[in-house]
Phi, psi and omega in degrees: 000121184267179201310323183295317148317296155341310212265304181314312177292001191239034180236347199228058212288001208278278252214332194283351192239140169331319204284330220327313151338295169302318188295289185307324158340303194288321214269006144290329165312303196299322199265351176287313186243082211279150178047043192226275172237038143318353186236331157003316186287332168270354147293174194273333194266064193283145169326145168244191207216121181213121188076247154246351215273144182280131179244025190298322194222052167227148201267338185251058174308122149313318222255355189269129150261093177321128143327309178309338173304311223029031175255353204062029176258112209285146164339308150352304219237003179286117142257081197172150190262076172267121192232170189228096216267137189240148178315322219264326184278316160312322197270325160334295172275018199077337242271138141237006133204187187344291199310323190290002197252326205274342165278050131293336152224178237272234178322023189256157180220159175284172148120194188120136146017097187088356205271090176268039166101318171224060178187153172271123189250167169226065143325121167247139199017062175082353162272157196273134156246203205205119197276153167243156158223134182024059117131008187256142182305098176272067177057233202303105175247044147282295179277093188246215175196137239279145193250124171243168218244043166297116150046053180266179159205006124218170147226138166266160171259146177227092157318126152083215193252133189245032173308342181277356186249305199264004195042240200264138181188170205249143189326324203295334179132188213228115179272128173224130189237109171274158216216157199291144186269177194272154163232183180260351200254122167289139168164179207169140218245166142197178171206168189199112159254145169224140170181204180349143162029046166091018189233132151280105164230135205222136164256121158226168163197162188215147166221162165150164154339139186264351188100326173267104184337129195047036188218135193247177125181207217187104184232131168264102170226179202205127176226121189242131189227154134208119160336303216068160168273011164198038147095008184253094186287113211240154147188152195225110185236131159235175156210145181207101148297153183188131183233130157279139177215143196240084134255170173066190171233099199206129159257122136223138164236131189242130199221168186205076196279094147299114175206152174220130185214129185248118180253188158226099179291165191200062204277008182262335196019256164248153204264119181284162183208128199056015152101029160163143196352065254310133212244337183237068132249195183266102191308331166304358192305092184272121171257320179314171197253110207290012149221057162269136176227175183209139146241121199226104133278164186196125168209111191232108121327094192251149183208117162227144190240121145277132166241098189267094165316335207178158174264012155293308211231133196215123187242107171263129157267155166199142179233129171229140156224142199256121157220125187227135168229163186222113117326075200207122183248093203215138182258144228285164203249062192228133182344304185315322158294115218194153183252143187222080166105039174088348187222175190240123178254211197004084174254160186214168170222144183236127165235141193207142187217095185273144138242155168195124181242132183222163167261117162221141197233122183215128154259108206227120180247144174229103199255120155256150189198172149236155169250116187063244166263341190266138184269141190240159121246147197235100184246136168280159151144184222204139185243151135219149177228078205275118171273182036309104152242148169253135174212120166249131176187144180226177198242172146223140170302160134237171182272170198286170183238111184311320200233102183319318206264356167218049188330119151241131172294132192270002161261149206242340189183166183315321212298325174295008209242159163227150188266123178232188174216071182211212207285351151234009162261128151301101181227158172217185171169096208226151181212106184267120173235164167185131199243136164238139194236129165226182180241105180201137174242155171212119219218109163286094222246126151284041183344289187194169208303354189235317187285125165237113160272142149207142184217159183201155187203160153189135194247133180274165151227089171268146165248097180262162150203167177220139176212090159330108170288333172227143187277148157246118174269171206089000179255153167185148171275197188283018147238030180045040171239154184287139189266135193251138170277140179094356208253143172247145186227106232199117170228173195236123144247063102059010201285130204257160204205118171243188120199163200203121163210169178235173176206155198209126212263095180278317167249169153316333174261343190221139168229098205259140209229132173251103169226184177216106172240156171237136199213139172262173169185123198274171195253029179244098210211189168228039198241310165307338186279046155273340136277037176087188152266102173280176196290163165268146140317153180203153185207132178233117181223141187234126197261165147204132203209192165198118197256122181251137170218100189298137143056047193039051168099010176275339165224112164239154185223135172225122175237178188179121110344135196203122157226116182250122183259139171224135180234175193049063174238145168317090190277122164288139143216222156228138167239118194023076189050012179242116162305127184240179136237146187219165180229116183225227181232134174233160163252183165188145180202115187211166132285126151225152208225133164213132167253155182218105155248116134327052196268004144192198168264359159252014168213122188244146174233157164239170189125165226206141141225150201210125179215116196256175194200064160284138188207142173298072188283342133199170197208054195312349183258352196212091168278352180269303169343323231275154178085353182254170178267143188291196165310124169062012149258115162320137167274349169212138171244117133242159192207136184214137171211130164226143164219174181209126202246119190217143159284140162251096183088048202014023160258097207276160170117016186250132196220159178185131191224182207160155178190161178229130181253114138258124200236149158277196181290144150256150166278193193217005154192205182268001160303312180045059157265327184252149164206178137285156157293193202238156193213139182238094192243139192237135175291177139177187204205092193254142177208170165198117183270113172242211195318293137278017187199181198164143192215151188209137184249084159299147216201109164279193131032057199281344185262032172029067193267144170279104194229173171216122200298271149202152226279109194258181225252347175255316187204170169262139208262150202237144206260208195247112123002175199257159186238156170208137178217123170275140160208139215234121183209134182208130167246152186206000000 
């Protein structure tokens, strides 16, 4: 059966096909789990089903094949720590966005550098990762963005560095956030949460046939408000069309992702004192300056073709184009602020206005075959990528806030700030290009049902460059000349990027794995040019792991070893009172286990801990860092959810769930005088699932604990008081 055939029958699941098994399965899925794995049946990796128990909302399926491999290779057969937040588990939890979903799987925490409050940042093992949506890159992933879960249907996860696959990317690993394909079957959703501090999130989506032979599609939209609990207000409208048409032995699918969001940042959250958050305020205390905002479009149009050439060779096109801007008056995130004699002095404000549009084009032919008895997939392929940013931005003083312990900021609107630009405001006014062309192959070898090899090499070629419109002094680039308006500071880079591992089924149930990756990351960003266009980045990691699986896919356990080196990475810190970046090298080297247990069919539990030793290994410009840890990794994470599904009355479809997040202390820069504490915040979950509908009451912070999210460079960002959100969902 070739993929296409293979797709068509699992599109036309009632009577025509072999999978006819597999089908009811899915269209039972469909009728259990409204807006979840309602689409299972039109994807190419549909969920499989073993035994009666739902696998709907597992993270660690052995039997899934994550797109991020792009080998189609199940999870099972990877050498590498990948997981999968599957829908069913997001709605489970309430969740509406990104954030609210990834410690579901193992080392990732919030925070990072730059993390001002309103966008999304991720460390996975102590490290910087980097988001994708549906295999595309969302550019600068410094100025990045709250990501909501419209007409998502999992995210993967990729532990450690995925450059041999992803071209320039950050040691820690790869967020890929997929999103539901058109189906043939008509129908169509909606959901509405209301709860804590003003929020409102409304979900709807409609699929089905277009009326044209193979051509389906789909829209997903999505609108969202919140007050906040501490006046820190939002709102989000998205939308994404999106049609597949099956001709030929032809996939294409065309999509069109819109959004506009508007935030309120708080890159001050409570202000440390004694080396970590002022402890006798009000988690409501506002340092930020009260008409501070963000506002971001975003519009990427996407178009890609599977091609089955053959039942050897399967050729994907993909095409993207990314146009995004940022409006953003927020304030600055810089060490120097602080309280002193009772007031919080050296406060600054930043206004900032990014544009920025890319291309990216990837062409991947997938060849299978075999040489002798051992079997390949083969993926070949070749990228280009074309950048443009525009970034402007300037500081202002603001004046102290006399009583640290009883904030008020004494400024009310733009009209009090006056905005400069020299050697002690951060200011640019910069037009950043960069075009990247790569090469890369990766070849998944079947030795024999049990030995799996897969290696990958790609060699880049960058072009970066920057051209200052205007001089600021004190700025210079990396060959220590003052960067001049009009003069462009430009390097040519080359960096080859591998990894190579095996995995070996010694029983049915444990598989134990080995790799080795090298990984890059260019220095092209609108967080970075006060040097100029720096050297890339590099990370080098070496895994090891054990993959176990019980009771036919009903208890899996993954564990993993891990020690990752990075040089050259960009740091935020302060210099004489000036937001700066420096550069240095850090390490990591930890453990983690994540479990997905089935212990019956009505109770599923997950979890996961992860416990790391990230440390600064040099630093030239800051030598007393060496040895400390960087911004914001915890040496230890764990996370746990379980629920269980029980009948009332002989009326099934009623659940009740929980979980615990623990994160340790962080530091809040590379000095690590200031941090957050370590925090224990417990979730829970009362719901009842009937046929098409469903209703679920989520219980946040239920011990109303005082916590921090993560630790920024002025104050710590502060997590949420206890909460409640009802959310009411139907499909039809």
């Amino acid at each position: 059966m070739s993929p296409i055939q293979h797709h068509r029958c699992t599109r036309h699941l009632a009577s025509f096909c072999p999978l006819s098994r597999l089908a009811s399965a899915s269209l039972l899925l469909f009728a259990l789990v409204p807006m979840t794995q309602a689409q299972d049946a039109v994807t190419l990796t549909p969920v499989s089903v073993h035994g009666t128990y739902d696998q709907s909302d597992r993270v660690n399926n052995p039997d899934l094949a994550p797109s991020v491999g792009k080998t189609g290779t199940k999870l099972e057969d990877l050498p590498a720590s990948v997981q999968v937040i599957p829908r069913a588990l997001m709605s489970e939890q309430g969740a509406t966005m990104l954030r609210d979903v990834v410690a579901n799987a193992s080392g990732i925490n919030a925070g990072d550098q730059d993390s001002k409050g309103y966008f999304d940042h991720f460390l996975i093992r102590g490290l910087n990762a980097q988001i994708y949506s549906d295999g595309f890159s969302d550019g600068d992933q410094l100025s990045g963005l709250s990501h909501s879960l419209n007409g998502v249907e999992r995210v993967e996860i990729l532990e450690g560095p995925g450059s041999a696959l992803f071209g320039s990317g950050p040691p820690g690993g790869t967020i890929n956030i997929v999103h539901y394909a058109p189906a043939s079957i008509f129908h169509y959703g909606a959901s509405l949460q209301y709860g804590s501090f003003g929020s409102l999130t409304n979900s709807d989506y409609v699929t089905g046939p277009t009326g044209v032979n193979g051509l389906d599609y789909r829209v997903d939209a999505s609108f969202s408000h919140v007050d906040g609990f501490r006046d820190l207000h939002s709102h989000d409208y998205e939308v994404r069309p999106a049609v597949r048409w099956l001709w030929g032995n032809h996939i294409t699918d065309v999509a069109l992702d819109a959004r506009n969001i508007h935030e309120t940042p708080d890159s001050y959250g409570i202000i440390y004192f004694d080396g970590q958050p002022l402890r006798h305020v009000s988690i409501n205390a506002l340092y930020s300056s009260p008409f501070t905002s963000a506002h971001s479009d975003f519009v990427r149009p996407t178009l890609s073709d599977q091609w089955a050439v053959s039942d050897a060779l399967t050729i994907n096109n993909r095409l993207s184009y990314l146009h995004r801007t940022l409006d953003a008056v927020v304030n600055g995130d810089s060490a120097s602020t602080k309280v002193t004699n009772g007031e919080v002095v050296s406060r600054q404000l930043r206004q900032q206005d990014d544009s920025s549009d890319s291309v990216d084009y990837q062409f991947e032919p997938v060849w299978k075959f075999f040489t002798g008895s051992v079997h390949h997939t083969l993926l070949t392929g070749f990228e280009y990528q074309n950048q443009r940013l525009s970034t402007e931005r300037s500081t202002a003083d603001l004046p102290n806030i006399i009583d640290a312990f009883a904030p008020v900021p004494p400024e009310t609107s733009l009209a009090d700030v006056a905005f400069k630009c020299d050697a002690k405001h951060s200011c640019d006014d910069d037009r950043l290009r960069a075009n990247y062309y790569g090469v890369y192959a990766t070849d998944q070898v079947d030795v024999t049902d049990a030995f799996k090899l897969r290696a990958g090499v790609r060699q880049d070629w960058w072009d970066t460059s920057l051209t200052p419109r205007i001089t600021v002094p004190g700025r210079f680039g990396t060959d220590g000349k003052p960067l001049l308006a009009g003069v462009e500071d430009s390097r040519n880079d080359a960096p080859l990027s591998w990894n190579i591992g095996a995995l070996y089924k010694v029983f049915s149930w444990m598989s134990p794995y080995v790799g080795v990756s090298r990984s890059h990351l260019a220095n092209f960003n609108s967080e970075n040019t006060q040097n100029g266009v720096g050297a890339p980045e590099s990370a080098l990691q070496y895994e090891a792991g054990l993959k176990f699986d019980w009771f036919d896919d009903r208890l899996v356990l993954n564990t993993a070893a891990f020690d990752v080196k990075r040089d050259h990475v960009a740091a935020a810190t302060t210099i004489n009172g000036v937001e700066a970046v420096v550069f240095d090298s850090q390490k990591t080297r930890g453990t983690e286990a994540s479990l997905d247990a089935a212990l019956t069919d009505q109770w599923h539990l997950l979890a996961n801990v992860t416990s790391q030793d990230a440390t600064i290994t040099d630093n030239p410009q800051g030598i007393s860092s060496v040895g400390h840890r960087p911004q914001g990794a915890p040496n230890f994470l764990g996370n746990l959810w379980t629920t269980y599904r029980f009948p009332i009355a002989g009326i099934a479809g009623f659940r009740i769930g929980g979980g615990v997040n623990y994160q340790d202390k962080s530091y809040s820069d590379l000095t690590n005088v200031n941090g957050i504490p370590s925090s224990v915040v417990w979730n829970g979950l009362l719901g009842y699932q009937a046929a098409v509908w469903g209703v679920d009451v989520n219980l946040r912070n239920l011990t109303n604990r005082r916590y921090f999210v993560a630790a920024n460079g002025a104050g710590a960002l502060v997590g949420e008081p206890r909460s409640a959100f009802v959310s009411v969902h139907a499909d039809l």
